[in-house]
N, C-alpha and C positions, 0 to 999 in steps of 0.2 A: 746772422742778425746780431744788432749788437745785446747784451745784456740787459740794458733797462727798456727796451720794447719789448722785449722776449718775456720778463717782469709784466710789463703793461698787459701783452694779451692774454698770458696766463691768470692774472687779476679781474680784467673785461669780462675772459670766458668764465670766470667761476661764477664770479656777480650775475651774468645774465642768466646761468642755469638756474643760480640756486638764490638769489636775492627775490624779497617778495615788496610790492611795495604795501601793503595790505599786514602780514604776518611775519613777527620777526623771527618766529619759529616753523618747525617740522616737526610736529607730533610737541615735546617735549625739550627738542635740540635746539638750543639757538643757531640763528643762522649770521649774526654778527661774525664777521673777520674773517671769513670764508675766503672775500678777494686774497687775504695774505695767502692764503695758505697754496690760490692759484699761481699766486706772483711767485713763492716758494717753489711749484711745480715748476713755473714756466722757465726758472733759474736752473734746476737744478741737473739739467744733461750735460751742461758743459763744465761740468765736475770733471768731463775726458782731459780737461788740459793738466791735469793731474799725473796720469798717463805719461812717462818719460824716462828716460834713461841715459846717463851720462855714456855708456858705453855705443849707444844704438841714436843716433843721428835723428833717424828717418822714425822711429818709433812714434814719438807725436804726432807727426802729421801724416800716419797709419791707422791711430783711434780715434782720431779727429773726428767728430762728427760719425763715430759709430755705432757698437752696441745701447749706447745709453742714449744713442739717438731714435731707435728701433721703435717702430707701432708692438711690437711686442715688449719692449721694457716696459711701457705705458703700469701696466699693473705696480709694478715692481716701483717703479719711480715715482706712484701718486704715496705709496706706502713710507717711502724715506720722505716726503712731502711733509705728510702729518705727522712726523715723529717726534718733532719740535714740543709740539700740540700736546701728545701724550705723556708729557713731563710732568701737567697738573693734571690731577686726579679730578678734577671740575670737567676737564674737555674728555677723559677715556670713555665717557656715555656714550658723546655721540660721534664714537671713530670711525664709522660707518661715513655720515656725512665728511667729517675731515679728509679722509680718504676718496670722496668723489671728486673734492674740490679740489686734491692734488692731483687726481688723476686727469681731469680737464686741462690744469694749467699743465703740466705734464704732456699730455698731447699736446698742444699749441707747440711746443718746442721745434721738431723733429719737422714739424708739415711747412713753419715759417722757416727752418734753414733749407728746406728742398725748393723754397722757390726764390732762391739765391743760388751762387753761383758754389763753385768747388765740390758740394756732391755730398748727399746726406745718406743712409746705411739705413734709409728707412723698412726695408723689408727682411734687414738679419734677422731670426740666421736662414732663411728662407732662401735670400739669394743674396750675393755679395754685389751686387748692379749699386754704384750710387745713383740716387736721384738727385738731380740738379736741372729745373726748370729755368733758373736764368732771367728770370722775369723783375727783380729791385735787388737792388744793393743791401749790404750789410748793413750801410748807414740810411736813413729814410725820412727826413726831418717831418717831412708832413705825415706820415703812416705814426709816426713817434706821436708827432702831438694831437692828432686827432683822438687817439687809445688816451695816453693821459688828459686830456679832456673831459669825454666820456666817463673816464673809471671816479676821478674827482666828482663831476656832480651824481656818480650813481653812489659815490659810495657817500659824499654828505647828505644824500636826500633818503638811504636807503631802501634804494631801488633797483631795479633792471633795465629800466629803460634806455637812459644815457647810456649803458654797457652797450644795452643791445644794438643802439644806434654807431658806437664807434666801431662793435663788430662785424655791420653793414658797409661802413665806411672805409676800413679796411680790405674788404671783400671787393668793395667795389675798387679800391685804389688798385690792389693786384690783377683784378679783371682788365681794367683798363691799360696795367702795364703786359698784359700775356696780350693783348689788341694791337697794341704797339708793336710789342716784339716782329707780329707775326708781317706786321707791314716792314722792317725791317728785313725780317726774310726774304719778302718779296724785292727788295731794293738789294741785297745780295747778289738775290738770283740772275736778275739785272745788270748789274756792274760785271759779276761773272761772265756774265755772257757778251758784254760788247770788247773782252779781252779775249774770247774763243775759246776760253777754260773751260776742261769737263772738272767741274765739281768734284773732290772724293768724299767729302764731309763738311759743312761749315756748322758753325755756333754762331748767335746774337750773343751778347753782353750787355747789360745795363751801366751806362755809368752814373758818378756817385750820388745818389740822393732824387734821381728824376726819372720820366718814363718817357722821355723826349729825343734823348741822343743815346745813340746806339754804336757799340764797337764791333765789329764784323768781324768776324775769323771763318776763313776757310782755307781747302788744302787741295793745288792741284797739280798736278805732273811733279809731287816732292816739295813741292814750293808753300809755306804758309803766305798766306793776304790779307793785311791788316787795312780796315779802312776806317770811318767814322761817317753815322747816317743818321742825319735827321729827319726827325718823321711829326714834326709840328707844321702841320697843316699839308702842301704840297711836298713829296720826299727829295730830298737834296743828300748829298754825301761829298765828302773829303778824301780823296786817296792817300791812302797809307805807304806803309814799307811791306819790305818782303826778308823773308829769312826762310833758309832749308830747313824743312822738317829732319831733326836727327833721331835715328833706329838705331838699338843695341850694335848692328853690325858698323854703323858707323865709329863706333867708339875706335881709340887704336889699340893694333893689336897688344898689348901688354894690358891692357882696362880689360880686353873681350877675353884674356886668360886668365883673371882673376875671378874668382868665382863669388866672393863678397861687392866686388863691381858690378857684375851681372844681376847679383840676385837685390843692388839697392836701385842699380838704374833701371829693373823691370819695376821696384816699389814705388820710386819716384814717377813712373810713365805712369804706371795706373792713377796714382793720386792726381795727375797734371788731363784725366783721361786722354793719353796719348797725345795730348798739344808742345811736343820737347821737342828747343832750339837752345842754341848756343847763342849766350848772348855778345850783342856785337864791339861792345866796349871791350870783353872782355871773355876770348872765347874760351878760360878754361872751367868758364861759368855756364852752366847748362839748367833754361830756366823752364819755367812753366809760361809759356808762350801767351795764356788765356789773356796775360795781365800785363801788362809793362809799366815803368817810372817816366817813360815817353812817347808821345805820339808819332815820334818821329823817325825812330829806330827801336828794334827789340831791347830794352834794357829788363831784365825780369825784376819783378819784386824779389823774390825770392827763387833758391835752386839748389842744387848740389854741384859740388866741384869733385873729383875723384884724383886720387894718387898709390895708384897700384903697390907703390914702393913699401907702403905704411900697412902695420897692422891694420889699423883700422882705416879702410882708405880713403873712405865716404865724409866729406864734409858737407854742412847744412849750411846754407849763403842764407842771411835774410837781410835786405837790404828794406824792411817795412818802413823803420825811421825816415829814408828817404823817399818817401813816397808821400807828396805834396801834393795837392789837388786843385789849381788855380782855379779858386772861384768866379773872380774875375770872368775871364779865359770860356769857363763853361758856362755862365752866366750869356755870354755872348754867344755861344753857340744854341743855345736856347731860344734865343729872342732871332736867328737868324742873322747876326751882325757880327761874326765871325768871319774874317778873310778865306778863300779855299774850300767852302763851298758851292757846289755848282748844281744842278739840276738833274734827275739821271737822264742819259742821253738814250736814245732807242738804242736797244740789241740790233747789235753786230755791226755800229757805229763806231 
């Protein structure tokens, strides 16, 4: 998620735990500015991008989203929270309270990038499994402005109420998008089936900013299936493209003798959780399949290229900059008035 929603709920949840509309204090503590110090919490895991190395490619987007994404950093992360705080000898009283309120907005981090996509590291060091529910996008306009809503009139009125109602509103926003997905799934299951494909695995995907059109990914006899499904009101979908799923063994043989080949193209499959294709523009590009620059052919955002020949042989492709998001475009596939949607047809039709 991006940065300043991340900010928002971090702020929302400290406000509504700890704002009173009745007492500006706790015992002795004031409870003024509390939301900062959540908005501080709710900022402060993706300090991972920090994390990098001119030598190691793949090293970024290996700690992406992980120890300091952990239900177990949570302590540790509400503490560098309030440390701001504890510079004037006025707030070291009540570092008890500053410490809750980073540790709230602190949680909010780690639970809102797991219900996004690419995969959060919320159960380090417990288990190395990302969680990634797939349920909104990074970017969220209305999930954005309902939170800054909320946190504005809680925090001019110094209250909880507004908090608490944006962090209802949110709740309910993602409820509504995990409702969708699942009808999504069901329209996979469907499309899959009137092609006679035994499934090996599929994903939903949200796209950008809405809980209405939905990117289909699934994988059958080797073949990935990309499609587009609308799920406002009766379900409709668009057929996609197709591209081979590629396995270690597909590499050639000079990449599959390199042991620094092997050990970044197992890095990059985990991060991509095993969604790796060769993109079609461009096949010495090997992308993370989840996502593309088109709907029309695999083009990845981002990937790696390999050249066995080179010390270091591993190159990082990000092709983010180009990756444009016709509003237009998706604004009509929203309302229905998008050419290339059709209705799904019964199984094994």
């Amino acid at each position: 998620m991006d940065p300043f929603t991340h900010a928002l709920l971090g702020a929302c949840t400290a406000q509504a735990a700890l704002a009173s509309p009745k007492r500006d204090y706790i015992g002795r503590y004031p409870r003024r500015q509390l939301w900062l110090v959540g908005a501080l919490g709710g900022l402060l895991p993706d300090l991972d991008i920090l994390i990098r190395s001119s030598t190691d490619p793949l090293l970024a987007i290996e700690f992406h989203r992980h120890f300091t994404h952990a239900l177990a950093f949570i302590p540790l992360g509400g503490l560098l929270a309030m440390l701001p705080w504890l510079l004037f000898r006025s707030q070291r009283e009540r570092w008890r309270l500053l410490w809750l309120a980073g540790m709230l907005g602190y949680a909010t981090h780690g639970l809102l990038d797991a219900c996004t996509n690419y995969g959060t590291h919320l159960l380090w060091p417990f288990s190395d499994e990302r969680t990634a529910w797939h349920w909104i996008t990074t970017i969220g306009p209305l999930l954005t402005l309902g939170l800054l809503t909320g946190l504005v009139l809680a925090v001019r009125r110094r209250s909880k109420g507004a908090a608490m109602a944006a962090l209802v509103f949110a709740i309910a926003y993602v409820g509504v998008s995990a409702w969708q997905q699942e009808r999504a799934f069901d329209a996979q299951r469907q499309i899959a089936a009137t092609r006679s494909h035994q499934v090996v695995r599929g994903e939903i995907f949200p796209t950008v900013g809405n809980p209405f059109v939905w990117r289909s990914l699934y994988e059958a006899g080797g073949v990935l299936h990309t499609d587009r499904v609308r799920v406002m009101g009766d379900l409709h979908w668009q057929a996609g493209h197709q591209v081979d799923l590629l396995r270690a063994a597909d590499l050639p043989p000079a990449q599959q003798a390199n042991p620094l080949v092997q050990r970044d193209f197992a890095r990059f499959s985990y991060f991509s959780a095993g969604w790796v294709a060769r993109a079609v523009g461009d096949a010495s590009i090997i992308g993370d399949a989840r996502y593309s620059l088109s709907t029309e052919r695999f083009e990845p955002i981002w990937g790696v290229r390999f050249n066995a020949a080179q010390a270091q042989p591993t190159e990082w492709v990000d092709r983010t900059a180009q990756n444009r998001v016709p509003a237009g475009q998706l604004w009509a596939e929203i309302k229905g008035a998008a050419p290339g949607y059709v209705p799904l047809p019964a199984a094994g039709i």
